[in-house]
C-alpha positions in Angstrom: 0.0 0.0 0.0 1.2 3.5 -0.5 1.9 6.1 1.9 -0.9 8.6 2.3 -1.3 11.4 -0.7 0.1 14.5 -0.2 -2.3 15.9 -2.9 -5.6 17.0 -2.3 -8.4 15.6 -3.9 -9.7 17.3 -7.4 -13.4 17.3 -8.6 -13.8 15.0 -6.3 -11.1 12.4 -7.2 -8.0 11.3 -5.4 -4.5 11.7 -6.5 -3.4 8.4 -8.5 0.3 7.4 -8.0 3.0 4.9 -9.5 6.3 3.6 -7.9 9.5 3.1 -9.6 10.6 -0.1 -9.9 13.7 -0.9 -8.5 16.9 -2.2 -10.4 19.5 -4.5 -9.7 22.6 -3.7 -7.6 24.9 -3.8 -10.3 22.7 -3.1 -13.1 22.1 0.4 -14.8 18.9 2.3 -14.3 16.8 1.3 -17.0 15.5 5.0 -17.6 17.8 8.0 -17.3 15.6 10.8 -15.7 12.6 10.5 -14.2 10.7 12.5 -17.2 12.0 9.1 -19.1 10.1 7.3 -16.8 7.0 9.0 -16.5 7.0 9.0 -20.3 7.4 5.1 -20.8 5.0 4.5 -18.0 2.1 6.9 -18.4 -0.5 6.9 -21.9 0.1 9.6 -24.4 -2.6 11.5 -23.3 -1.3 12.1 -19.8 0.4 15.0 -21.6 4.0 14.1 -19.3 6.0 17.2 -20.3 3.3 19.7 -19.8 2.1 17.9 -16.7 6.0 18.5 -15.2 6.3 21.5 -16.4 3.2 22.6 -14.1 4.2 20.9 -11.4 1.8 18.6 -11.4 4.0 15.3 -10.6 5.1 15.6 -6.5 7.2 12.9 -4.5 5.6 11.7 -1.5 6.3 15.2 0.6 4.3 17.0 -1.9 7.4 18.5 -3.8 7.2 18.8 -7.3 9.3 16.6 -10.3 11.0 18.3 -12.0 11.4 16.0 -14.6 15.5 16.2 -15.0 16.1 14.4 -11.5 18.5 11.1 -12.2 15.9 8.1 -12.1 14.9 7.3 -8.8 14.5 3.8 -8.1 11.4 2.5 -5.5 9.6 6.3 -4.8 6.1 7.2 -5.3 4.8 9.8 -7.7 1.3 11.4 -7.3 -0.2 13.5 -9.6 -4.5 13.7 -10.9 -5.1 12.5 -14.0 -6.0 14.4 -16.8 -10.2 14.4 -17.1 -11.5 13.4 -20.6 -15.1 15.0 -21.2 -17.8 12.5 -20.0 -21.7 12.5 -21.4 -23.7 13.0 -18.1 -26.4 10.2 -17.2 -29.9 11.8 -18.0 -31.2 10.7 -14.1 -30.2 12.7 -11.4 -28.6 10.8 -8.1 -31.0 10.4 -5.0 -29.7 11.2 -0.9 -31.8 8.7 0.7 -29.8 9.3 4.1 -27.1 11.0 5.1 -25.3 11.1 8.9 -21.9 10.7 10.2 -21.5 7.7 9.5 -23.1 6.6 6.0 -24.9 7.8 3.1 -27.5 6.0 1.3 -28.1 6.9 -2.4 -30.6 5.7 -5.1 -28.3 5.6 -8.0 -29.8 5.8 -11.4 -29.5 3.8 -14.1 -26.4 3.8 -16.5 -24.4 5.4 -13.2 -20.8 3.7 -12.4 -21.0 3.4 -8.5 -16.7 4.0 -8.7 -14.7 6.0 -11.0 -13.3 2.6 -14.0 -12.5 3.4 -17.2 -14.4 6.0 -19.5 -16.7 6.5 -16.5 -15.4 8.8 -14.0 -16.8 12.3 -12.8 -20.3 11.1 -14.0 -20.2 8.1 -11.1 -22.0 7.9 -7.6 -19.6 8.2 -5.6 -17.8 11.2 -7.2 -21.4 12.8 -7.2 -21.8 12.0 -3.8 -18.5 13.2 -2.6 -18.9 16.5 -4.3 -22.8 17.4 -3.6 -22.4 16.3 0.3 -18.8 17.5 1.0 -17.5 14.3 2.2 -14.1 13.3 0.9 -13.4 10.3 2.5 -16.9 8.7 1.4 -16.0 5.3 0.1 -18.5 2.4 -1.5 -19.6 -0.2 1.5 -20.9 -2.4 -1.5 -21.1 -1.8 -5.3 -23.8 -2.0 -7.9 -22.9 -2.4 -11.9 -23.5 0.6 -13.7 -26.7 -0.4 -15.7 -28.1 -1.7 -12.2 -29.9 1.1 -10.4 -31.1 1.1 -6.5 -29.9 1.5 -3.3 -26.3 1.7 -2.5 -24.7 2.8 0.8 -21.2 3.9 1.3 -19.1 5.3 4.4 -19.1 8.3 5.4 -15.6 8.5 7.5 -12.7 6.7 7.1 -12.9 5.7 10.5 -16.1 3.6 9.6 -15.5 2.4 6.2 -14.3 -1.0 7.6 -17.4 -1.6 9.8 -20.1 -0.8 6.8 -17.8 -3.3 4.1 -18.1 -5.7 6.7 -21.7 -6.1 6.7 -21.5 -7.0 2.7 -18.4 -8.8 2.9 -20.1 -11.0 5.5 -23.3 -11.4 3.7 -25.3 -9.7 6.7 -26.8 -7.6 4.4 -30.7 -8.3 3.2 -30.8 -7.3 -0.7 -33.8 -7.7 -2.7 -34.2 -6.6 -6.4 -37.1 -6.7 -9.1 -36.6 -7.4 -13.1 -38.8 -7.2 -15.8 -38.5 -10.2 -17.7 -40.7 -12.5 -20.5 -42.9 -15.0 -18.1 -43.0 -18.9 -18.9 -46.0 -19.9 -17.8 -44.7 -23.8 -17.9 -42.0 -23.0 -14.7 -42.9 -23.0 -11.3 -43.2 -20.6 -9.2 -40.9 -19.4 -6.8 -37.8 -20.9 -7.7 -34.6 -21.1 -6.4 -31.7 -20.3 -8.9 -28.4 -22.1 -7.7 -25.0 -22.9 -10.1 -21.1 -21.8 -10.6 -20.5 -18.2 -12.2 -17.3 -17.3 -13.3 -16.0 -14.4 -14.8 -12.7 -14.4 -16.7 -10.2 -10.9 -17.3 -11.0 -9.3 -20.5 -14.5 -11.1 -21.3 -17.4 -9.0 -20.5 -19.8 -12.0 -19.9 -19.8 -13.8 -16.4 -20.8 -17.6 -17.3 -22.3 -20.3 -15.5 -19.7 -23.6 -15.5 -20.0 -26.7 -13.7 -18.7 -27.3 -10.6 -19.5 -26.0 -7.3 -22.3 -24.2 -7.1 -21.3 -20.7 -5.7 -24.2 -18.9 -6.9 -27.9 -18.7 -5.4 -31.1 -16.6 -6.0 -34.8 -17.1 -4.5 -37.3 -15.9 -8.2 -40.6 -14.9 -7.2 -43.4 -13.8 -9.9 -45.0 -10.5 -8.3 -46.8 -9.6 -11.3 -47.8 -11.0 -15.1 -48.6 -8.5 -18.0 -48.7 -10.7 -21.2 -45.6 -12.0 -21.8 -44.0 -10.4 -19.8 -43.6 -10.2 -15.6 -41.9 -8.4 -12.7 -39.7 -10.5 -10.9 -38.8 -10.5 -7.4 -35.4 -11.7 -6.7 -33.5 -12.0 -3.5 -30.0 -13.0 -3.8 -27.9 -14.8 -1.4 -24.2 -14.3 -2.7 -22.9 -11.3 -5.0 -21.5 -12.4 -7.7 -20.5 -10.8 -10.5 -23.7 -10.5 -13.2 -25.4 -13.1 -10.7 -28.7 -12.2 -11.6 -28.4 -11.3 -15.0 -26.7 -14.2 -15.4 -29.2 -16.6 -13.9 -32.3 -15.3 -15.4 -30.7 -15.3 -19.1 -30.0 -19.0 -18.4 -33.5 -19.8 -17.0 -34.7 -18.0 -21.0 -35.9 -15.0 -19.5 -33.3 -12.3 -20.6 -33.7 -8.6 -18.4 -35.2 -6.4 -20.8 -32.7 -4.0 -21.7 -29.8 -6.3 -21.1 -27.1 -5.4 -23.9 -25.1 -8.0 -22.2 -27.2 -11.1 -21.6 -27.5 -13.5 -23.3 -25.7 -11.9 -26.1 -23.5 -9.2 -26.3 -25.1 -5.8 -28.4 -23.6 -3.0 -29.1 -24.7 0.2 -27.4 -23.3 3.8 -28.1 -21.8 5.4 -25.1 -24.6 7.7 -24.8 -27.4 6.1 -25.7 -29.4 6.2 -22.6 -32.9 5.1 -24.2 -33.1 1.5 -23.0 -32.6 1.2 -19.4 -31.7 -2.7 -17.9 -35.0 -3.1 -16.2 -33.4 -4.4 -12.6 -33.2 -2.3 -9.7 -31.9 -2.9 -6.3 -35.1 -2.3 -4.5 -34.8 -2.9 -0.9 -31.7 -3.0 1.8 -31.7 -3.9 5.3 -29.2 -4.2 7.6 -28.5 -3.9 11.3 -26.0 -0.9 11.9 -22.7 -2.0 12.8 -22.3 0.7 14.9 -25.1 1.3 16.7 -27.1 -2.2 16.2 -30.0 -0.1 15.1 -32.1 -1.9 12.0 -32.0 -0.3 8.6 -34.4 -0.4 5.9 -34.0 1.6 2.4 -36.3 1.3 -0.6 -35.5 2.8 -4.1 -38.4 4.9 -5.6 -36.8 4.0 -9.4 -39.3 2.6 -11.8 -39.2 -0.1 -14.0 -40.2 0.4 -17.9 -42.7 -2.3 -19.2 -41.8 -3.5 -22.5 -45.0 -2.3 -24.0 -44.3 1.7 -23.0 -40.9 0.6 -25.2 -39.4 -0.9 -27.3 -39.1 -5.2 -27.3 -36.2 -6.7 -25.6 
């Protein structure tokens, strides 16, 4: 882990940092200068030169690089990444609570919950941190960015341990609805049990034999035609789990660009929502032992108000 950042955070965003490696005893320094280094290490568009010519790289005492320093071999270097533009998500980011300790949001649909990738100012938790004030607000749990619904992150430092606890420990009551086609030949609840896996670099999570490590209760709250809302309570988290599950059962999420194949869908085309949201979230406070409930007020879009999965 690295030492504390001696930058402040920006828009919301800490400071990101990269260590020199070391070299061997008897072995030269495989860069020259530490602008050599930042420049083999760092994209294009991190802009090196103009970055240390602003002072925007500092050692861990908040000094500046200057960029001509002989190469350096084990040090941090801080600096904030340059911001590409972002489109913003049409749906606005809901405060359910807010105290000392947590914050619970109902994050919209096609929201990151944590900065990753293209998606970084327009996320929850950079939202949150900015609207409320709250630097050190961190994510107890996480939803996937096409999943809206609750989500609850700590407030302080001091707490974020206690509050990732209660997810990490499964002591955490989650339950979700999904619209969905309806099959009228399955039974009624069901319970959805099998091995998901998710490999680096492949943007579906499958379902392999083996040990099941995967388990969901369905319920059918409602039929319109062919279609129904879904209740679904999950007992693990894994990745995709329930978009996963039903796509294996035949009944796709509408609006799932993912499941069960993949479809292309323009960065900022926002017109067809993943009909899942994480509607309810109960928990007994870590802290204070008091029970929590939170609900999210997001709708879901019946297929026939758009357009066919």
């Amino acid at each position: 882990m690295p030492p504390r950042s001696p930058l402040p955070q920006r828009h919301g965003l800490d400071a990101a940092w990269i260590r020199t490696p070391g070299t061997a005893a008897d072995a030269p320094a495989p860069w020259a200068t530490m602008r050599d280094f930042l420049a083999a290490r760092l994209p294009a568009r991190a802009m090196v030169d103009q970055m240390l010519e602003a002072g925007e790289f500092v050692d861990p005492a908040g000094r500046p690089w200057g960029g001509d320093e002989a190469y350096r071999p084990h040090t941090f270097v801080w600096f904030h990444r340059p911001l590409a533009p972002e489109t913003p998500a049409p749906f606005p980011l809901e405060i359910l609570e807010v105290n000392d300790r947590f914050v619970v949001v109902d994050k919209p649909h096609f929201m990151a919950t944590t900065p990753r990738g293209a998606h970084v100012q327009e996320t929850a938790l950079v939202k949150a941190r900015l609207a409320l004030d709250l630097p050190e607000l961190a994510p107890a749990h996480r939803l996937d960015r096409l999943t809206a619904g609750v989500l609850v992150f700590s407030a302080r430092r001091e707490y974020r341990g206690a509050y990732q606890g209660v997810f990490q420990s499964a002591r955490a009551h989650k339950t979700y609805e999904a619209l969905a086609p309806y099959e009228p030949s399955l039974d009624f609840p069901r319970r959805l049990t099998g091995r998901i896996e998710k490999r680096r670099g492949v943007l579906q999570a499958e379902l392999v034999p083996g040990e099941p490590n995967a388990e969901t209760l369905v319920e059918v709250v409602e039929v319109r035609g062919r279609y129904a809302r879904y209740r679904l309570t999950p007992t693990t988290g894994k990745t995709h789990q329930l978009r996963v599950q039903m796509s294996a059962l035949g009944m796709p999420i509408v609006g799932d660009s993912l499941y069960p194949s993949v479809v292309e869908v323009a960065p900022d085309d926002f017109t067809r929502p993943l009909q899942l949201v994480a509607r309810r979230l109960a928990f007994t406070d870590p802290i204070d032992g008091r029970p929590l409930d939170f609900s999210s007020a997001r709708p879901l879009a019946w297929p026939d108000a758009q357009h066919p999965h």
